[in-house]
PyMOL CGO cylinders between C-alpha atoms (Angstrom):
from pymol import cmd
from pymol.cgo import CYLINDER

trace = [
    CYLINDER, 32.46, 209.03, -63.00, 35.51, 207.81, -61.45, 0.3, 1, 1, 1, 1, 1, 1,
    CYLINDER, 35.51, 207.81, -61.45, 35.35, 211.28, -59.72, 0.3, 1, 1, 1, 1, 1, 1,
    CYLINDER, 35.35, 211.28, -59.72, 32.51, 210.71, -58.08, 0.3, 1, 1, 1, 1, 1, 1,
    CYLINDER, 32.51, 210.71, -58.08, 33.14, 207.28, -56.73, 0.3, 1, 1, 1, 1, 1, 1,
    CYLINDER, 33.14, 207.28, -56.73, 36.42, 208.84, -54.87, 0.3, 1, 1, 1, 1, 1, 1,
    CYLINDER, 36.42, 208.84, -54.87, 33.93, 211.49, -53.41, 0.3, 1, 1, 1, 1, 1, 1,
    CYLINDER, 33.93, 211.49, -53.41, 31.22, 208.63, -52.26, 0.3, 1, 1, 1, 1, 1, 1,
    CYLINDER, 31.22, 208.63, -52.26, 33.75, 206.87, -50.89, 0.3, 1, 1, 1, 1, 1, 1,
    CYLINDER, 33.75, 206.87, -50.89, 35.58, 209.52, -49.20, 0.3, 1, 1, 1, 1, 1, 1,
    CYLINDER, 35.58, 209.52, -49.20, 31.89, 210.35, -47.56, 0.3, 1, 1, 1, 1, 1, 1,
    CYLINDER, 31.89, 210.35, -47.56, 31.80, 206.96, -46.75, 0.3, 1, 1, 1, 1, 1, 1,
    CYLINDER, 31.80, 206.96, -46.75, 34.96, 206.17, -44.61, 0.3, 1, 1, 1, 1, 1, 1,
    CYLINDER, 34.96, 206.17, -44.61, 34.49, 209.98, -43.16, 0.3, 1, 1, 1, 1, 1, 1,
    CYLINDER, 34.49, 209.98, -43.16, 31.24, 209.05, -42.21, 0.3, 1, 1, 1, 1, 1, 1,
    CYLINDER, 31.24, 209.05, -42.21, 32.31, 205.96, -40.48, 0.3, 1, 1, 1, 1, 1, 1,
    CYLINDER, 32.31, 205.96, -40.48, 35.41, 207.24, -38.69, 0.3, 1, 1, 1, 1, 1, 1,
    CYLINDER, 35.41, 207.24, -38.69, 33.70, 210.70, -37.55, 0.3, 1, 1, 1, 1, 1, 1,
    CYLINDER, 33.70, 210.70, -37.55, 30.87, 209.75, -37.06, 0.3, 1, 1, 1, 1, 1, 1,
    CYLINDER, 30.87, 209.75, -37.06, 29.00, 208.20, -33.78, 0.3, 1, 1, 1, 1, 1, 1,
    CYLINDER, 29.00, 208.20, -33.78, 29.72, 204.43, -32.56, 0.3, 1, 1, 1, 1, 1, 1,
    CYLINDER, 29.72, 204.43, -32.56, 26.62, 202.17, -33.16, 0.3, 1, 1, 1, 1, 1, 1,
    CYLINDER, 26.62, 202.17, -33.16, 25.03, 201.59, -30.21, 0.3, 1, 1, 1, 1, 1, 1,
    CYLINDER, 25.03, 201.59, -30.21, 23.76, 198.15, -28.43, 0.3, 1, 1, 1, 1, 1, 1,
    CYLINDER, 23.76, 198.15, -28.43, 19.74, 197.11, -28.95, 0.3, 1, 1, 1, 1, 1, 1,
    CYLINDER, 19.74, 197.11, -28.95, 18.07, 197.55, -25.37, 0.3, 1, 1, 1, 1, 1, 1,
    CYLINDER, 18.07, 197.55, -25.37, 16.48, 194.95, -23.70, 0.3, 1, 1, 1, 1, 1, 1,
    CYLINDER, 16.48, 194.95, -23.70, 13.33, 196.06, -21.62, 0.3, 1, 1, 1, 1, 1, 1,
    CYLINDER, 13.33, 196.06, -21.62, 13.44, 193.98, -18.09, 0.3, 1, 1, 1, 1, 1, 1,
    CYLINDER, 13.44, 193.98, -18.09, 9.83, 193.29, -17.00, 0.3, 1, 1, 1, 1, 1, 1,
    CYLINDER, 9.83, 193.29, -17.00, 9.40, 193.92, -13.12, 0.3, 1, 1, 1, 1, 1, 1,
    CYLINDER, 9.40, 193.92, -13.12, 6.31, 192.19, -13.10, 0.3, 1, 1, 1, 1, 1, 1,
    CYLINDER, 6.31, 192.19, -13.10, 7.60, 189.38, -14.38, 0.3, 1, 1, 1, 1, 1, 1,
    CYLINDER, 7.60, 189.38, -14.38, 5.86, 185.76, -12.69, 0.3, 1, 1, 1, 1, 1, 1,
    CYLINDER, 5.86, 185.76, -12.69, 9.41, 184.24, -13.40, 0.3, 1, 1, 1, 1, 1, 1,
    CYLINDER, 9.41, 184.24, -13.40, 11.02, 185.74, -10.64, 0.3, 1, 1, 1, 1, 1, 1,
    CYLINDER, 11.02, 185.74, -10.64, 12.32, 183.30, -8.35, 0.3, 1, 1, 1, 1, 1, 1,
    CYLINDER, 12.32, 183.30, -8.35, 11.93, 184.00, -4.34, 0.3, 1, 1, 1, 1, 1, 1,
    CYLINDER, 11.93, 184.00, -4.34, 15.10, 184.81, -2.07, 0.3, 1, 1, 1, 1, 1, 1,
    CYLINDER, 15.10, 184.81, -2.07, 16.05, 181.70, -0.43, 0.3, 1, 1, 1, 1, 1, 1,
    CYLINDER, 16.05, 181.70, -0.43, 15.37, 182.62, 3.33, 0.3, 1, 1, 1, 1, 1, 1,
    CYLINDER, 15.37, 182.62, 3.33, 16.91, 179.36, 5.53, 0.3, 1, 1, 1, 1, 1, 1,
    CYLINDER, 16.91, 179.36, 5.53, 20.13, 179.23, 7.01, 0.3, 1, 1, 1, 1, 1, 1,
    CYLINDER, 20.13, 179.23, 7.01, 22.89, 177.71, 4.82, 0.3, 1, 1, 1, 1, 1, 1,
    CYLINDER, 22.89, 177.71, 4.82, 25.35, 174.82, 6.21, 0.3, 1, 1, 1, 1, 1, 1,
    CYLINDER, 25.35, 174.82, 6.21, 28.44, 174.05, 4.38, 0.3, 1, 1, 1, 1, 1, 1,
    CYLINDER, 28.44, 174.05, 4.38, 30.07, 170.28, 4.51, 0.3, 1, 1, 1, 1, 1, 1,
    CYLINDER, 30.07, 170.28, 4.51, 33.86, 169.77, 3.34, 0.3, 1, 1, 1, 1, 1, 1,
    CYLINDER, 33.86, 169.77, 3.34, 36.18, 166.65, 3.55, 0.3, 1, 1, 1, 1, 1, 1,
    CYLINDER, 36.18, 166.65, 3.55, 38.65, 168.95, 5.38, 0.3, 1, 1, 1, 1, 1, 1,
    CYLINDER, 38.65, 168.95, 5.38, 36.01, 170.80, 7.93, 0.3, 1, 1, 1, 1, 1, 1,
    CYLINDER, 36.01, 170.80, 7.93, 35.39, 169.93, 11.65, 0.3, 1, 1, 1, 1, 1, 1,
    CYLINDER, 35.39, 169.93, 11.65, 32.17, 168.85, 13.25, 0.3, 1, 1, 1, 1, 1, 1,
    CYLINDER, 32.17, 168.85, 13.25, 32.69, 171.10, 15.76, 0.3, 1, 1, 1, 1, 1, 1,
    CYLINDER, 32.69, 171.10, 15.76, 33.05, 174.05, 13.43, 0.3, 1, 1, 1, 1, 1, 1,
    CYLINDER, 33.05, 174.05, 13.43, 30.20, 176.43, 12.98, 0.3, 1, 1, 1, 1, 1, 1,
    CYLINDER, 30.20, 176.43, 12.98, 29.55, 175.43, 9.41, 0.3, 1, 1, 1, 1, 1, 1,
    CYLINDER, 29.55, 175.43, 9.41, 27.92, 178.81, 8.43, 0.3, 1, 1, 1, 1, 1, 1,
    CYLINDER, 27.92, 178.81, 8.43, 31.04, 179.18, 6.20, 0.3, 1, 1, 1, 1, 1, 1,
    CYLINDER, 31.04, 179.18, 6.20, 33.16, 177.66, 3.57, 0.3, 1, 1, 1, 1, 1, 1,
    CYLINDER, 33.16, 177.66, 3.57, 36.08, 177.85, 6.07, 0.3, 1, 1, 1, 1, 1, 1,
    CYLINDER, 36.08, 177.85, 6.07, 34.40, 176.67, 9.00, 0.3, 1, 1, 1, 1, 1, 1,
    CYLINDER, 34.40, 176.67, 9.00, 32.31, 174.25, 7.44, 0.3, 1, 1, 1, 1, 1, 1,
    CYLINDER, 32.31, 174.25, 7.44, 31.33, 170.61, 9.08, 0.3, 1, 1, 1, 1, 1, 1,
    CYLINDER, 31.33, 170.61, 9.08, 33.55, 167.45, 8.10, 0.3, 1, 1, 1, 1, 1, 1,
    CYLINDER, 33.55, 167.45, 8.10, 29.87, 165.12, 7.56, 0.3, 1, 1, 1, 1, 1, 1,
    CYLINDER, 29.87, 165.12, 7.56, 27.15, 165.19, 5.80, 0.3, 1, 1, 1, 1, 1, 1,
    CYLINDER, 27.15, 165.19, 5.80, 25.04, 163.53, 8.75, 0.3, 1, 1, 1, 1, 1, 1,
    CYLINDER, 25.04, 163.53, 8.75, 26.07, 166.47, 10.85, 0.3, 1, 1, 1, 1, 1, 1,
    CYLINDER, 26.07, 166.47, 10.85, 24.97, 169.03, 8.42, 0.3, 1, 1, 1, 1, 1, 1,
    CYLINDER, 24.97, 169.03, 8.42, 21.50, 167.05, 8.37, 0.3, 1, 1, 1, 1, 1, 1,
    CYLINDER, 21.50, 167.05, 8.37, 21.29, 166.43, 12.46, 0.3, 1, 1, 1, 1, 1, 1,
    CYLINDER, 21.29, 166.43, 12.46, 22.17, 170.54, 12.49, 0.3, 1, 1, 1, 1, 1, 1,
    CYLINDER, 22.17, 170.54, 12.49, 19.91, 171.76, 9.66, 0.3, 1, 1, 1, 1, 1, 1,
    CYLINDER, 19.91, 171.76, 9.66, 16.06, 172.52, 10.21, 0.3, 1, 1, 1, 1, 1, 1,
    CYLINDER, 16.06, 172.52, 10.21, 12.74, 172.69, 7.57, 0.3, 1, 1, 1, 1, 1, 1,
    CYLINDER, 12.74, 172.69, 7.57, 13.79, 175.25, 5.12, 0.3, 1, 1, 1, 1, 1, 1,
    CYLINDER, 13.79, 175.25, 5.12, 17.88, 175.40, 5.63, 0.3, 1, 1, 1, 1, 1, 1,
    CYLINDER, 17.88, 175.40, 5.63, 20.31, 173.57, 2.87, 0.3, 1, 1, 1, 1, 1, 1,
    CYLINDER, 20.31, 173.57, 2.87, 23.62, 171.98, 2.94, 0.3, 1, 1, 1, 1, 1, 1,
    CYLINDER, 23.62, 171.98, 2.94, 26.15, 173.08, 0.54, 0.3, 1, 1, 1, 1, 1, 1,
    CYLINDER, 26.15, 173.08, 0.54, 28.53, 169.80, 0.32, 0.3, 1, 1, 1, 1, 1, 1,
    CYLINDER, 28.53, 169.80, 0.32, 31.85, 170.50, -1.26, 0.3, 1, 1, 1, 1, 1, 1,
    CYLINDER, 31.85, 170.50, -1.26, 33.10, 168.10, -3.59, 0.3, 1, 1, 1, 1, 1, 1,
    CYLINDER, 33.10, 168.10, -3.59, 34.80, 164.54, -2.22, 0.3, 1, 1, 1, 1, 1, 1,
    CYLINDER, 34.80, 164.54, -2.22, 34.30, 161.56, -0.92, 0.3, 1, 1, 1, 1, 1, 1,
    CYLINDER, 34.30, 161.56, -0.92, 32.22, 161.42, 1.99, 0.3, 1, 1, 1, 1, 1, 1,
    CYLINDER, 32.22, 161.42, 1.99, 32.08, 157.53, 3.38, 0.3, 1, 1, 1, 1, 1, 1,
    CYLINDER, 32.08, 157.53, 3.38, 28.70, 157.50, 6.07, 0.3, 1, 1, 1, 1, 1, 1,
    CYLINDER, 28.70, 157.50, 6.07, 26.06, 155.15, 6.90, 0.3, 1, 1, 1, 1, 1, 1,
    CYLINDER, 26.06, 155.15, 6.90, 22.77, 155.67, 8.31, 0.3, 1, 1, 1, 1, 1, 1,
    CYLINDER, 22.77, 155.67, 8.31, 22.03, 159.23, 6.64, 0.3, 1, 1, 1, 1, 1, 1,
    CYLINDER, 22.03, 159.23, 6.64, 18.03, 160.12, 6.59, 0.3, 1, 1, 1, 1, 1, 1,
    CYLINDER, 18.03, 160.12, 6.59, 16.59, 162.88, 5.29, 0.3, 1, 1, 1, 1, 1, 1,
    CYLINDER, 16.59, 162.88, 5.29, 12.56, 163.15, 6.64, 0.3, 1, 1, 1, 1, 1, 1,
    CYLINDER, 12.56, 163.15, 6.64, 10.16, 164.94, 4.92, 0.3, 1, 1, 1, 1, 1, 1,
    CYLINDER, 10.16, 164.94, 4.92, 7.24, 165.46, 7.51, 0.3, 1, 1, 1, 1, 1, 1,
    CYLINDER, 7.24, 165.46, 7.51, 5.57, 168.41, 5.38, 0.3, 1, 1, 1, 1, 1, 1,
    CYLINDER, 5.57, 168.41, 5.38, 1.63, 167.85, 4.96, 0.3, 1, 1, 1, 1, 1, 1,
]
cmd.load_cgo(trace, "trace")
């Protein structure tokens, strides 16, 4: 008995180094999912507390020093991407004129 244990065993570990890897469980990813969340098509303006006004701000590194001149710049559909600071301005308004 003590035989065949070795010998079960032995098929065992043999089995497990020799033998193939276990694979992953596959996920099946839907196409037609109604999740799927539209591109973002508008421009993108990017405020810093160490940017210029009279940088571009299409960029992280040429991005606008105020909020209020990301807003004044920006049209319907763009966004501002404000870095994080302290940004000291009064007056800001953001209309929406949408129907």
């Amino acid at each position: 008995m003590k035989k065949l244990m070795i010998v079960f065993t032995a098929l065992f570990v043999a089995s497990i180094c020799f033998g193939q890897a276990p694979t992953q469980p596959e996920f099946a990813v839907s196409t037609t999912s109604s999740f799927n969340i539209e591109k973002f098509g508008g421009d993108i303006y990017y405020i810093s507390t160490t940017g210029s006004d009279s940088d571009a701000g299409t960029s992280p590194d040429a991005a606008f020093l105020t909020i209020g001149h990301g807003l004044t710049t920006m049209s319907d559909g763009d966004a501002l991407n404000i870095k994080a600071g302290t940004y000291t301005e009064t007056g800001l308004t953001v209309a929406n004129n949408s129907a």
